[in-house]
Backbone as CSV, one residue per row, in Angstrom:
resi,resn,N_x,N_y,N_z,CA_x,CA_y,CA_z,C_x,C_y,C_z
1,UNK,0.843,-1.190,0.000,0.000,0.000,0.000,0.878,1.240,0.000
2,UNK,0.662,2.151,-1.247,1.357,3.554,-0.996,0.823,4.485,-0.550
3,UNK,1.156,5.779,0.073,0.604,6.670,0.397,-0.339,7.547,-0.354
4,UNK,-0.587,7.367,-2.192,-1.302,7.440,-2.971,-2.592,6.900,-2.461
5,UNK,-2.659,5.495,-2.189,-3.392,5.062,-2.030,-4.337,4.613,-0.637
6,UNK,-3.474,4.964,0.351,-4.106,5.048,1.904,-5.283,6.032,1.772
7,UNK,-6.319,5.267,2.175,-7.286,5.871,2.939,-7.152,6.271,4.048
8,UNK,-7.259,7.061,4.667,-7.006,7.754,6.514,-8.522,7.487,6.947
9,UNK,-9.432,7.874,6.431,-10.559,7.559,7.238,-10.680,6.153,7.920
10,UNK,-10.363,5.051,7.940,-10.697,3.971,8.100,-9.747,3.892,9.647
11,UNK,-8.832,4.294,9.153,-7.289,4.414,10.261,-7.658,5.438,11.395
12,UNK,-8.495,7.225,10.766,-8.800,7.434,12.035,-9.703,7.047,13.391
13,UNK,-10.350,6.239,12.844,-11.772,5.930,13.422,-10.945,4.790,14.663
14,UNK,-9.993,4.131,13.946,-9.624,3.254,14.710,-8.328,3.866,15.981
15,UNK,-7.789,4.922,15.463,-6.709,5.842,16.118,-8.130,6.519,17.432
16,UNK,-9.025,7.201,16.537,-9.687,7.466,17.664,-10.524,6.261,19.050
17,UNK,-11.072,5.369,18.621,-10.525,4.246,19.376,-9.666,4.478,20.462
18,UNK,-8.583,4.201,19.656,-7.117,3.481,20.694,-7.280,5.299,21.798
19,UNK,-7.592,6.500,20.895,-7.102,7.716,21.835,-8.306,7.636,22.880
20,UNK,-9.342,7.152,23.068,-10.202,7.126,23.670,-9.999,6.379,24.905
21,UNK,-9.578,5.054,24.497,-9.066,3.885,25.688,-8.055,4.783,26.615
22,UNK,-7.017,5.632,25.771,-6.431,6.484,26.424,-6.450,7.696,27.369
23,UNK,-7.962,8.124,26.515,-8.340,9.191,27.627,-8.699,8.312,28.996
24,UNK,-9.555,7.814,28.690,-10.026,7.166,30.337,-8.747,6.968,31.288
25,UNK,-8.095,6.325,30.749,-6.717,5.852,31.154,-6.190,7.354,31.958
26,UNK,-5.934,8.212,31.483,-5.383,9.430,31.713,-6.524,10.325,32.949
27,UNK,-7.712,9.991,32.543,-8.965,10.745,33.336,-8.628,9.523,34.855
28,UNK,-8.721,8.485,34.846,-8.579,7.916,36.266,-7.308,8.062,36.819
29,UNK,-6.071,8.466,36.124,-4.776,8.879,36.882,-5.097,9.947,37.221
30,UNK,-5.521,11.270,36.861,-5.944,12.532,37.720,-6.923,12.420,38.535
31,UNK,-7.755,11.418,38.423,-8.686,11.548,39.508,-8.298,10.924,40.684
32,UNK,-7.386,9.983,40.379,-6.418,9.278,41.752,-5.456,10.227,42.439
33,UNK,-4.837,11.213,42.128,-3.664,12.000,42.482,-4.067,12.289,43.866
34,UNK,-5.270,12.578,44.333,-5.664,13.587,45.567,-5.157,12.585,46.677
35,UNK,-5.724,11.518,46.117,-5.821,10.303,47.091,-3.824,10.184,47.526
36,UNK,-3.269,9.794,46.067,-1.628,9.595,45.759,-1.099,10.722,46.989
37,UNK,-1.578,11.852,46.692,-0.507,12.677,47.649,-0.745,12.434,49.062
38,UNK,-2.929,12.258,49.409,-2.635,12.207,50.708,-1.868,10.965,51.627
39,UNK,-1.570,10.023,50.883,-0.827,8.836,51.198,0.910,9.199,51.484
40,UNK,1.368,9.766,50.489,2.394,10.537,50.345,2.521,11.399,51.381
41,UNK,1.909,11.998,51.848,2.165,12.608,53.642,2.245,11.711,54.117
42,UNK,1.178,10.471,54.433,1.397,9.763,55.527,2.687,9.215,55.542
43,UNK,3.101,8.419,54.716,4.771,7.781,54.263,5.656,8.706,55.187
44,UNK,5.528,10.226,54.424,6.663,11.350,54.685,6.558,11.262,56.365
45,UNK,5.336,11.872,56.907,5.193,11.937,58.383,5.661,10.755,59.374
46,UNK,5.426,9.376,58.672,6.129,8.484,59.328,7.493,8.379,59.096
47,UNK,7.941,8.786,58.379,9.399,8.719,57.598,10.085,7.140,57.615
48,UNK,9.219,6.362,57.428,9.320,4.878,57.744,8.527,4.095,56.477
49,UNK,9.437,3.215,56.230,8.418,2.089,55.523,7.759,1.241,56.375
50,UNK,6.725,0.857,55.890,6.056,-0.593,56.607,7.047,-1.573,56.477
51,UNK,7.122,-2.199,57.900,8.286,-3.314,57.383,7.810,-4.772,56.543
52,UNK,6.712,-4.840,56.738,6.261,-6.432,55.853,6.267,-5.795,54.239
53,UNK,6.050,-4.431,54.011,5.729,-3.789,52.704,7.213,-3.971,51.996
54,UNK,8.327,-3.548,52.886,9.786,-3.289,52.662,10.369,-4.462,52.137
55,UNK,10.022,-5.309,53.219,10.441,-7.108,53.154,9.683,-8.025,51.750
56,UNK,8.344,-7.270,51.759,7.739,-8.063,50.398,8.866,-7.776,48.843
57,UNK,9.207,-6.546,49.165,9.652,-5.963,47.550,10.958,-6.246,47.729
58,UNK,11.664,-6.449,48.379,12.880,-7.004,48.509,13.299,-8.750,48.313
59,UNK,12.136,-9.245,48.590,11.840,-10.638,48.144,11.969,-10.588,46.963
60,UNK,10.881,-9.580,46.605,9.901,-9.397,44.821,11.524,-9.556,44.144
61,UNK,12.418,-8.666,44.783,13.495,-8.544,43.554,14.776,-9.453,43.580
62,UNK,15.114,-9.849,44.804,15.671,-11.717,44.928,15.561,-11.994,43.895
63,UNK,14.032,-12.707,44.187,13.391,-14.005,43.424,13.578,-13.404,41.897
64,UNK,13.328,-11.942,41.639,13.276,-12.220,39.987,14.681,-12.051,39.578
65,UNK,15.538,-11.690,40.415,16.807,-11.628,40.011,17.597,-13.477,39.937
66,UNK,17.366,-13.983,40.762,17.353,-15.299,40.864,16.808,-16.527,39.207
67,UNK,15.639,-15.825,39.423,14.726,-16.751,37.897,14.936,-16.480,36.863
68,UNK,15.153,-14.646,36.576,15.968,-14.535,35.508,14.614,-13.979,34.635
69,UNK,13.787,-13.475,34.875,12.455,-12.811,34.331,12.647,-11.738,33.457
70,UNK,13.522,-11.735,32.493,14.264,-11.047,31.086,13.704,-10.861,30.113
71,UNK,12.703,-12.127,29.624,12.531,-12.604,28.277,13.179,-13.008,27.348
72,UNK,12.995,-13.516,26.465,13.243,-14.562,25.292,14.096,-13.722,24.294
73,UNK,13.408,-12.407,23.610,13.806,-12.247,22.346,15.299,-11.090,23.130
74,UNK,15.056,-9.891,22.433,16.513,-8.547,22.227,16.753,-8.242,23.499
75,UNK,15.415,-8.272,24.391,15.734,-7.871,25.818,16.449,-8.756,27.149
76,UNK,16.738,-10.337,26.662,17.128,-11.027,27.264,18.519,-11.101,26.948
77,UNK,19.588,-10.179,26.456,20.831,-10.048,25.922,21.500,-10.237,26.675
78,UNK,22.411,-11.008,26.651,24.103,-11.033,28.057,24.352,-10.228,28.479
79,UNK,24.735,-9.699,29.883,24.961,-8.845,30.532,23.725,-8.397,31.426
80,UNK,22.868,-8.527,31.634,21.176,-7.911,32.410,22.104,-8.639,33.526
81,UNK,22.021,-9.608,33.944,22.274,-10.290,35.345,23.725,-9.278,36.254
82,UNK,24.920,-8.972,35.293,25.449,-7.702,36.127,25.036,-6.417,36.432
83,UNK,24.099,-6.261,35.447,23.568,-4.638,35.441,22.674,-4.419,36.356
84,UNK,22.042,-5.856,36.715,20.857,-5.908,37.640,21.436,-5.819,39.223
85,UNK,22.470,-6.605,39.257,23.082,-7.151,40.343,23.187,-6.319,41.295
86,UNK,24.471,-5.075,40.136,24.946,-3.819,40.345,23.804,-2.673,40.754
87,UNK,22.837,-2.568,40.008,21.334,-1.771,40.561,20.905,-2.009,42.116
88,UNK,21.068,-3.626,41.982,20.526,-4.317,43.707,21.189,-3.410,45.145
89,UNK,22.471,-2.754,44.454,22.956,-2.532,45.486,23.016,-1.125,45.838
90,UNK,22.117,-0.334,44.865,22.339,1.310,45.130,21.467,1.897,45.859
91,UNK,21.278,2.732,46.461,20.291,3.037,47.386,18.838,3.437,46.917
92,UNK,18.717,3.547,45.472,17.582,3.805,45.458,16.711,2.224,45.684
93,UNK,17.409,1.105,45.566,16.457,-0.162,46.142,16.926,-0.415,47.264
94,UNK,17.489,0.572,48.265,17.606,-0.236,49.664,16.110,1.385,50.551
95,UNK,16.406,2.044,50.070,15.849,2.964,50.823,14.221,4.106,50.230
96,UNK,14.417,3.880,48.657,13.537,4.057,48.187,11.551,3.545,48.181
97,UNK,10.375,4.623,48.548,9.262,3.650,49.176,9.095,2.713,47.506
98,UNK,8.187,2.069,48.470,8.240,0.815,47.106,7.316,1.281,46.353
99,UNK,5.866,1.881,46.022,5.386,2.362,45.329,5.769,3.359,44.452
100,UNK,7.066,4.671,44.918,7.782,5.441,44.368,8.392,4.642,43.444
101,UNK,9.245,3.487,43.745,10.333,3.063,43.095,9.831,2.520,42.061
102,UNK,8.897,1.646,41.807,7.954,0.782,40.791,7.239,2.164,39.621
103,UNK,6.978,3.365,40.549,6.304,4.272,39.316,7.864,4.847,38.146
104,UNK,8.311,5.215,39.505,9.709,5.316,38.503,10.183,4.260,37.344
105,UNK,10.149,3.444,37.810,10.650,2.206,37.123,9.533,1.885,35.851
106,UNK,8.057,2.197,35.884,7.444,2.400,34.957,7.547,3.313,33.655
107,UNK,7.782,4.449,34.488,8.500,6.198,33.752,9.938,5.746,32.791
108,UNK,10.549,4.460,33.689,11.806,4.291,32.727,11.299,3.500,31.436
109,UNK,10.372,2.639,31.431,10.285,2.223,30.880,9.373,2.883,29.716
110,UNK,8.840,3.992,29.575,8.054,4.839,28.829,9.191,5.719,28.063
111,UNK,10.121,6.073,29.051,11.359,6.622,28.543,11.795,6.155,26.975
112,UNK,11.916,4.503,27.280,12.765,3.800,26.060,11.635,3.547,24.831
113,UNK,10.841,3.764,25.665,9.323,3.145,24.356,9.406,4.495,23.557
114,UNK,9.289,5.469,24.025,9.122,7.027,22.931,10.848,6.971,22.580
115,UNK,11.714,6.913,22.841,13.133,7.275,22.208,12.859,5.860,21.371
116,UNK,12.278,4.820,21.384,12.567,3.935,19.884,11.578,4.033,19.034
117,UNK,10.362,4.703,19.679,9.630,4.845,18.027,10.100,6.562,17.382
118,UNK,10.224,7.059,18.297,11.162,8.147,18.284,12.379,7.848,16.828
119,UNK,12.890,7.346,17.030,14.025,6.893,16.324,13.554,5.842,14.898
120,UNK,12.403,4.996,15.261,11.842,4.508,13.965,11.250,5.236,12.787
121,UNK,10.565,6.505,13.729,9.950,7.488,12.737,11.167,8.525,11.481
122,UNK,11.865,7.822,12.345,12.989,8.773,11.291,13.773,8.113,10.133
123,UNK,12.902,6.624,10.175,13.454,5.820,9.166,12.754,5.946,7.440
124,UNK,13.082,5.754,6.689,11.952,5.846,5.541,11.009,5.178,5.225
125,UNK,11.115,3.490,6.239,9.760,2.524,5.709,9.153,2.900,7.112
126,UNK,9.537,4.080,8.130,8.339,3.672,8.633,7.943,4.875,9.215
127,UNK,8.517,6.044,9.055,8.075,7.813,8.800,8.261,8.485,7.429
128,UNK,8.896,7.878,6.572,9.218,8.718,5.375,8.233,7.935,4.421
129,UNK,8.705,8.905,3.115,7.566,8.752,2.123,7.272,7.433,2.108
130,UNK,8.264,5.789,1.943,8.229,5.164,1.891,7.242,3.742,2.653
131,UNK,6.911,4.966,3.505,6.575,3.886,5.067,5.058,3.385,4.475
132,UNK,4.677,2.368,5.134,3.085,1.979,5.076,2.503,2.779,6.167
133,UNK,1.103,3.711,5.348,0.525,4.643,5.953,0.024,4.529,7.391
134,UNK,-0.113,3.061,7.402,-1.365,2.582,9.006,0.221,2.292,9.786
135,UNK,1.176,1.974,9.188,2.524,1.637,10.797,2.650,2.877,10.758
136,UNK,3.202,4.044,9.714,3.389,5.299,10.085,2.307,5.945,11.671
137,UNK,1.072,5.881,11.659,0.362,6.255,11.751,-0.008,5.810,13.271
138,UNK,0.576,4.346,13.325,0.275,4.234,14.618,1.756,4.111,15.654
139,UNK,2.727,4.017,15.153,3.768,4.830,15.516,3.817,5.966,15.919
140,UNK,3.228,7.250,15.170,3.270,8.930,15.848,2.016,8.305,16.926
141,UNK,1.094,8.007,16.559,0.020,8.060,17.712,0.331,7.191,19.201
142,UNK,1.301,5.829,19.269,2.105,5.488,19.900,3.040,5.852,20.705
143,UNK,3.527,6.905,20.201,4.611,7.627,20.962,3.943,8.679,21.478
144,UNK,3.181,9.310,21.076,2.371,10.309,21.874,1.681,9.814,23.201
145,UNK,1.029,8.468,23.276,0.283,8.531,24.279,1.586,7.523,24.924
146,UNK,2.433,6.461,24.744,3.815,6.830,25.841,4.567,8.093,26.632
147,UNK,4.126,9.677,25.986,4.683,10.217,26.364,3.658,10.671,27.828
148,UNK,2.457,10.504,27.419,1.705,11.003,28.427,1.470,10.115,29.445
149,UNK,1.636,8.612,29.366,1.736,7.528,30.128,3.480,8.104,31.139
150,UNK,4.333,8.612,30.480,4.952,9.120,31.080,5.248,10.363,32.272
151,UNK,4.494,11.128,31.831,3.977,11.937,32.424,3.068,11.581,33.705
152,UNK,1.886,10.706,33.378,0.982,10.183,34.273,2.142,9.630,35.281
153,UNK,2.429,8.566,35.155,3.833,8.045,35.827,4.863,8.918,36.900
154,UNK,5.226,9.833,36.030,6.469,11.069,36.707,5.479,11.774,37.865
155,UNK,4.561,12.017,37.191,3.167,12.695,38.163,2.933,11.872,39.544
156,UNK,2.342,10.666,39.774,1.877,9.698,40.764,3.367,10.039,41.553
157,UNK,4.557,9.648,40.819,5.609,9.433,41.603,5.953,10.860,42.615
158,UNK,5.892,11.926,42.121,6.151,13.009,42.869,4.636,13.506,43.747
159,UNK,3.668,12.954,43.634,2.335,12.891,44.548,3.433,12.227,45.772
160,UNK,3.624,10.861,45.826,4.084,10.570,46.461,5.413,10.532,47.245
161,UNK,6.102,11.813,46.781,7.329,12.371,47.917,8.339,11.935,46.826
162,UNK,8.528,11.490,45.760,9.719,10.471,44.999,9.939,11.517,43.613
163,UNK,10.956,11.354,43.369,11.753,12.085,42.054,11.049,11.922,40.792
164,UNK,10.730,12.774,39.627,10.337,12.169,38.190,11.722,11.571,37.944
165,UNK,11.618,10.410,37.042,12.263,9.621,36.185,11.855,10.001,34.980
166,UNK,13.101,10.700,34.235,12.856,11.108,32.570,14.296,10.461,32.082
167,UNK,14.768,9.433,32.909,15.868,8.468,32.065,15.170,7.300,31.516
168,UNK,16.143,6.607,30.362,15.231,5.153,30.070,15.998,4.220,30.995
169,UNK,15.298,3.169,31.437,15.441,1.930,31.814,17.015,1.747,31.597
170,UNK,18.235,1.816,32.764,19.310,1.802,32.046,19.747,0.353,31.696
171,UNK,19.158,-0.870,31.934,19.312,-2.596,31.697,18.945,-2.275,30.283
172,UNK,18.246,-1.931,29.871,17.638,-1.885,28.244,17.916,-0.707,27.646
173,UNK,19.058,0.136,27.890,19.797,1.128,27.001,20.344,0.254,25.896
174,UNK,21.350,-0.236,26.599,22.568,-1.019,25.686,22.016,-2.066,24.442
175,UNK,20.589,-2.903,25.461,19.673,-3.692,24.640,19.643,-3.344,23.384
176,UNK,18.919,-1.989,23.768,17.766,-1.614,22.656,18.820,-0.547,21.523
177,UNK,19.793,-0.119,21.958,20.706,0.355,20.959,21.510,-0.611,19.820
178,UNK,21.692,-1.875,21.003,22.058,-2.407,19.510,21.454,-3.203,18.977
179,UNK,19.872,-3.465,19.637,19.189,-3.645,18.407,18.522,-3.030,17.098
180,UNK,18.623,-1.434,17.183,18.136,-0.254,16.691,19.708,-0.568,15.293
181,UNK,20.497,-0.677,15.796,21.560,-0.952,15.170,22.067,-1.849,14.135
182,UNK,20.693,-2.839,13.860,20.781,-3.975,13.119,19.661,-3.904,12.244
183,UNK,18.835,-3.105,12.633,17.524,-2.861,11.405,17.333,-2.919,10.619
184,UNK,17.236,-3.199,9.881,17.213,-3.191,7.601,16.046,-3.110,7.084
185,UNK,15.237,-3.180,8.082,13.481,-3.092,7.500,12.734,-3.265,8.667
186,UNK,11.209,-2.922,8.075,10.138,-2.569,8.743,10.122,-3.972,9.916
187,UNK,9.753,-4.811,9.412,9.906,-6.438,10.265,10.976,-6.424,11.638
188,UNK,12.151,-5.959,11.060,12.828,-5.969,12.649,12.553,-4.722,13.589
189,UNK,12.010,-3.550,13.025,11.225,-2.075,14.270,9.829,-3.033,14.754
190,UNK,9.152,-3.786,14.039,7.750,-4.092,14.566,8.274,-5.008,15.742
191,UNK,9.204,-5.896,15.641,9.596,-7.042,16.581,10.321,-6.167,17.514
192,UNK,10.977,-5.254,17.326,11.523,-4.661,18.741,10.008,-4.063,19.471
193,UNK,9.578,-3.228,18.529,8.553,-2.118,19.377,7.631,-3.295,19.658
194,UNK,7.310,-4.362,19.390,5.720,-5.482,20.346,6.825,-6.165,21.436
195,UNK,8.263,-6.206,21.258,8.765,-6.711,22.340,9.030,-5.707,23.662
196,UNK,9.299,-4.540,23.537,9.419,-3.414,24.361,7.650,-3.261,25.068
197,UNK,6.568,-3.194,24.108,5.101,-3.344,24.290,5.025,-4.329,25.305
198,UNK,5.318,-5.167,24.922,5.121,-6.702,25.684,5.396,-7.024,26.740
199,UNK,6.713,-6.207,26.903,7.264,-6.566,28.403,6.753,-4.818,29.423
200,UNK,6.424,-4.040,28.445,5.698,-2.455,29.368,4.819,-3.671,30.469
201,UNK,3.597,-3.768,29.003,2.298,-4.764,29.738,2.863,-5.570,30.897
202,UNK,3.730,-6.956,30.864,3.928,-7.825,31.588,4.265,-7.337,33.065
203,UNK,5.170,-6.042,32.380,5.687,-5.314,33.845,4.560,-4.776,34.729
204,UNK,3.893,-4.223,34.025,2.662,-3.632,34.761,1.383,-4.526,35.449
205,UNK,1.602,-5.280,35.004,0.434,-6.642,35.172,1.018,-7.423,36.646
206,UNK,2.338,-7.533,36.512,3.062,-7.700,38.023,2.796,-6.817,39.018
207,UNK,2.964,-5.410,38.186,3.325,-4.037,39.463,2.147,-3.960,40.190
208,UNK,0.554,-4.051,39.350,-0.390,-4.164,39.890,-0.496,-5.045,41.311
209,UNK,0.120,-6.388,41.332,-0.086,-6.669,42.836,0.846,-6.479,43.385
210,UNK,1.602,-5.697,43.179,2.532,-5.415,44.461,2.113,-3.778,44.935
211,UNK,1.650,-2.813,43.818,1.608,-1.426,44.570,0.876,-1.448,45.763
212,UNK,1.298,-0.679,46.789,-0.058,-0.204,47.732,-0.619,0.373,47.569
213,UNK,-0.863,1.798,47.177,-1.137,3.142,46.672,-2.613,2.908,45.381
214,UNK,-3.713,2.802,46.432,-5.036,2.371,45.316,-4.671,3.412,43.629
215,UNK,-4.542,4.375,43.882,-5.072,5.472,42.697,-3.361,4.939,41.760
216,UNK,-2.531,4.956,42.796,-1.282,4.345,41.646,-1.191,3.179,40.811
217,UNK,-2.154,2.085,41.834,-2.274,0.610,40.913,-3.458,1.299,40.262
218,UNK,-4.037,1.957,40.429,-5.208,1.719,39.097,-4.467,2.382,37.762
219,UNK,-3.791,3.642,37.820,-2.755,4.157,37.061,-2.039,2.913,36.088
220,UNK,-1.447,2.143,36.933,-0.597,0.972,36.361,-1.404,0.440,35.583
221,UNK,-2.392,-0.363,35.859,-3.259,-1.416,35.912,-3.714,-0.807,34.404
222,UNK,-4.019,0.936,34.476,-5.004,1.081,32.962,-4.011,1.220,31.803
223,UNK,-3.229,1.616,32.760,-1.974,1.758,31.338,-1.621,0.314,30.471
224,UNK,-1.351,-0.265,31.530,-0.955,-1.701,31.028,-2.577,-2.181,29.848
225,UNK,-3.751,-1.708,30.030,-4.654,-2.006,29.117,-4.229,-1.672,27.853
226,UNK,-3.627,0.147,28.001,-2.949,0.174,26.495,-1.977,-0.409,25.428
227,UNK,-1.166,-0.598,26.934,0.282,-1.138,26.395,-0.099,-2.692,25.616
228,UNK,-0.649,-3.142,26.035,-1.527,-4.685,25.809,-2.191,-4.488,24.499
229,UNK,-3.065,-3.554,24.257,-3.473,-3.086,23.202,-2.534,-2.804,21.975
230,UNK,-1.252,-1.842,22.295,-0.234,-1.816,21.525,0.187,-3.123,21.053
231,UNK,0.452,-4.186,21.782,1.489,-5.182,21.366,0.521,-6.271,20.464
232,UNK,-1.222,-6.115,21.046,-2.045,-6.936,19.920,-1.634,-6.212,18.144
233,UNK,-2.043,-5.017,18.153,-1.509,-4.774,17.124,-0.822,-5.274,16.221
234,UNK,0.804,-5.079,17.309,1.839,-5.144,16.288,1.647,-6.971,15.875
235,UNK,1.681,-7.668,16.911,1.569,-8.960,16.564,0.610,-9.152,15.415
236,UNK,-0.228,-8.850,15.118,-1.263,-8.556,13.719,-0.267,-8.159,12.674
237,UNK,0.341,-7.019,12.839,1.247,-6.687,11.739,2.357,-7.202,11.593
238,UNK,3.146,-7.752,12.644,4.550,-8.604,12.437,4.080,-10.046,11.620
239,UNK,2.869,-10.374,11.899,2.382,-11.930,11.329,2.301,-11.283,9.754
240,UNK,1.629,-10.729,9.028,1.578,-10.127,8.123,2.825,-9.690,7.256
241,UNK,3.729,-8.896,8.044,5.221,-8.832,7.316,5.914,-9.997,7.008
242,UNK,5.467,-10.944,8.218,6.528,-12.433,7.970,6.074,-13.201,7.044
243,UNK,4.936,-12.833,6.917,3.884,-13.887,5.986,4.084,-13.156,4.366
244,UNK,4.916,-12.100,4.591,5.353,-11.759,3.063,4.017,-11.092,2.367
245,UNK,3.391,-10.314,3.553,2.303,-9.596,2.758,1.815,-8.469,3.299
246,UNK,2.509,-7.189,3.178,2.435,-6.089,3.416,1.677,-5.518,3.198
247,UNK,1.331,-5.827,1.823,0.144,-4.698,1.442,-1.772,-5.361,2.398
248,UNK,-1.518,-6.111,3.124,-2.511,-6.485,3.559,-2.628,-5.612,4.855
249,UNK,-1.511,-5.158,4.977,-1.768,-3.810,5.969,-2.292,-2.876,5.581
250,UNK,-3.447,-2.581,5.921,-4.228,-1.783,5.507,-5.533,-1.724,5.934
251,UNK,-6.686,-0.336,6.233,-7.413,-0.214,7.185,-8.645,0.547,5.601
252,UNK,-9.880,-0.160,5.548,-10.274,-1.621,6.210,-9.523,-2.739,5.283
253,UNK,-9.316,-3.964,6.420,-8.421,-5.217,5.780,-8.843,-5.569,4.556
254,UNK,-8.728,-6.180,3.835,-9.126,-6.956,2.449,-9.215,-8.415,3.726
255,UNK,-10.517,-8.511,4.239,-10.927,-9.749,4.688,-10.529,-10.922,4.374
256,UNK,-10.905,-11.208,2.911,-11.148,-12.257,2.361,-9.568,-12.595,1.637
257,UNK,-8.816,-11.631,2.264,-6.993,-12.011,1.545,-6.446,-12.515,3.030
258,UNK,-7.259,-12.161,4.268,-6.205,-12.440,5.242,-6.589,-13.289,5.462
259,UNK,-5.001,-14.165,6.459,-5.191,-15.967,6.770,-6.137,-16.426,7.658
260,UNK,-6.637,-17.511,7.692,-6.967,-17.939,9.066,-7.331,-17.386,9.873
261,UNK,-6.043,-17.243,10.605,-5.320,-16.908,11.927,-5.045,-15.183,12.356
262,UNK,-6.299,-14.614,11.063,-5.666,-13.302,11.772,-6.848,-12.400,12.928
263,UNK,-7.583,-13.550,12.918,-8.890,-12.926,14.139,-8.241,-13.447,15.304
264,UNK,-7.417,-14.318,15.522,-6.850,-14.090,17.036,-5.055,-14.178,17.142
265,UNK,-4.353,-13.841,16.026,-3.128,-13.893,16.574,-2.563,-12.933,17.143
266,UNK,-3.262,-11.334,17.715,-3.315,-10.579,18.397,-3.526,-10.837,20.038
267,UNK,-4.013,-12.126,19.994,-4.409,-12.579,21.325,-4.000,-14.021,21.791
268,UNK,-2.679,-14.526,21.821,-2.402,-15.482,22.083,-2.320,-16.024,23.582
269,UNK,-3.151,-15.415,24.197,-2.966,-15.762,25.539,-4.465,-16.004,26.502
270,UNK,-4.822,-16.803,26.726,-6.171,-16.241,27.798,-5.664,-15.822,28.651
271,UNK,-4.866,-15.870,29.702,-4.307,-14.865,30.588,-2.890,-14.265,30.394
272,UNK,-2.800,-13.328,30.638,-1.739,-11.947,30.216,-0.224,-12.747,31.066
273,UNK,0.568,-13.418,30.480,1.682,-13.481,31.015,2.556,-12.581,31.697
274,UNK,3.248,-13.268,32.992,4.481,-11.961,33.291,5.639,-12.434,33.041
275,UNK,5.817,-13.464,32.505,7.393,-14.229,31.941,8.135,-13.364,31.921
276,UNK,7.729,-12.176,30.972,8.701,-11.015,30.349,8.701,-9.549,30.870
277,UNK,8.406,-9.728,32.458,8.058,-8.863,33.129,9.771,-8.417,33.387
278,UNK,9.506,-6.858,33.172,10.924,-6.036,34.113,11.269,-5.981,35.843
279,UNK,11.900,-6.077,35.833,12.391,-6.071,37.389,11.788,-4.634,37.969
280,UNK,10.729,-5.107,38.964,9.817,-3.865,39.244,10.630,-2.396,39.519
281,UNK,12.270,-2.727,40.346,12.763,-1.501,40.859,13.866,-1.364,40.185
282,UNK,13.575,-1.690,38.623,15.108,-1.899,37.500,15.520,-0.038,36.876
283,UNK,14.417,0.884,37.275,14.782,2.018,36.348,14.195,3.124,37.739
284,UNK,14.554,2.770,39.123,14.119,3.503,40.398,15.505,4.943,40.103
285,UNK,15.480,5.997,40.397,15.845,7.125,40.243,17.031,6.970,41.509
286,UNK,18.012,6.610,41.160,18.990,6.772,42.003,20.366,8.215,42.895
């Protein structure tokens, strides 16, 4: 499909969609804040963690440092187990509250999601003339509402007495640079950006039972709806590139050209895995 030939109407309807899921998303993080800060005194006034709260998240990060909860594909690269090790020991995970540290650590991870589509958009198959109109398209709209998921994030965290985080995730700097570094086409940006997607979600789907902070897990909890949303997508479109048929990207589908398998390979899961979950206090503001 060329840009001659993209229809946008079909694409906005569905952009408006996805921005909609987003507003809500964004409308229940401001409506939680009042709650976020008055919690955030209490913390400050005690100047104490709960100790079973302290002891849970210190387990939380043992055990995943122990199991090795990385993932499979670019993000499971040699070296995470020193970088992690080395993190274990800085004060923002010995002394940092645990709800602070996890929003941060969310914020990092929003960080790396807008600097790589950030960086995809500047490619020609997938911001320039060249690109297919619907990845163009949900790429800018992608990175926009990461940035505000960021924001939401940096926000909760300073409700609650703790620093914004506007660094990326520093375990998945090195990752994600040199996978940015090997690119040659559209197929390897879709497999990074649903793997970066994939593990936002997984992370958040964890963080949910560990936050205390009601208005912060619901924060988590809706975001991760998007992020989840993002990675159905791309999995729709990575099946499609591999399957050697691009031009089937395109909004509305040519039904009767796509396989099988394309009414649920967006959804390979009845329940939302955390296999590929980030180490909750991997991007805490040190």
């Amino acid at each position: 499909m060329t840009n001659d030939s993209f229809d946008p109407r079909p694409l906005n309807e569905l952009i408006e969609q996805s921005n909609d899921l987003q507003s809500d998303t964004m409308h229940q993080a401001r409506e939680g804040f009042a709650e976020t800060v008055e919690l955030g005194h209490e913390l400050r006034s005690r100047n104490e963690l709960d100790p079973d709260e302290a002891a849970a998240v210190a387990n939380e990060r043992r055990t995943m440092l122990r199991t090795g909860l990385f993932g499979a594909g670019a993000l499971a690269a040699a070296g995470f187990g020193a970088a992690l090790f080395s993190l274990e020991s800085t004060p923002a995970f010995a002394s940092a509250p645990t709800d602070v540290q996890i929003l941060q650590s969310n914020a990092s991870i929003e960080v790396i999601a807008i600097n790589t589509y950030k960086t995809a958009l500047t490619l020609p198959y997938i911001g320039g003339s060249s690109a297919n109109g619907v990845i163009k398209a949900f790429a800018e709209t992608t990175m926009h509402q990461h940035e505000e998921h960021l924001s939401a994030f940096n926000a909760a965290a300073k409700s609650l007495g703790g620093s914004p985080q506007n660094s990326a995730d520093p375990a998945l700097v090195p990752v994600v640079k040199a996978a940015v570094a090997k690119i040659t086409g559209p197929e390897a940006v879709v497999a990074l950006a649903l793997e970066l997607e994939q593990a936002a979600a997984e992370t958040y789907v964890k963080a949910t039972g560990v936050i205390t902070s009601k208005s912060a897990r619901t924060l988590t909890a809706s975001v991760m709806g998007v992020e989840a949303q993002h990675a159905s997508i791309l999995l729709a479109v990575q099946a499609l590139l591999k399957g050697n048929a691009p031009q089937l990207i395109a909004l509305p589908p040519n039904a009767a050209a796509l396989p099988a398998a394309a009414g649920s390979i967006g959804f390979p899961d009845a329940f939302f895995p955390i296999a590929n979950a980030r180490p909750l206090g991997e991007g805490a503001v040190q």
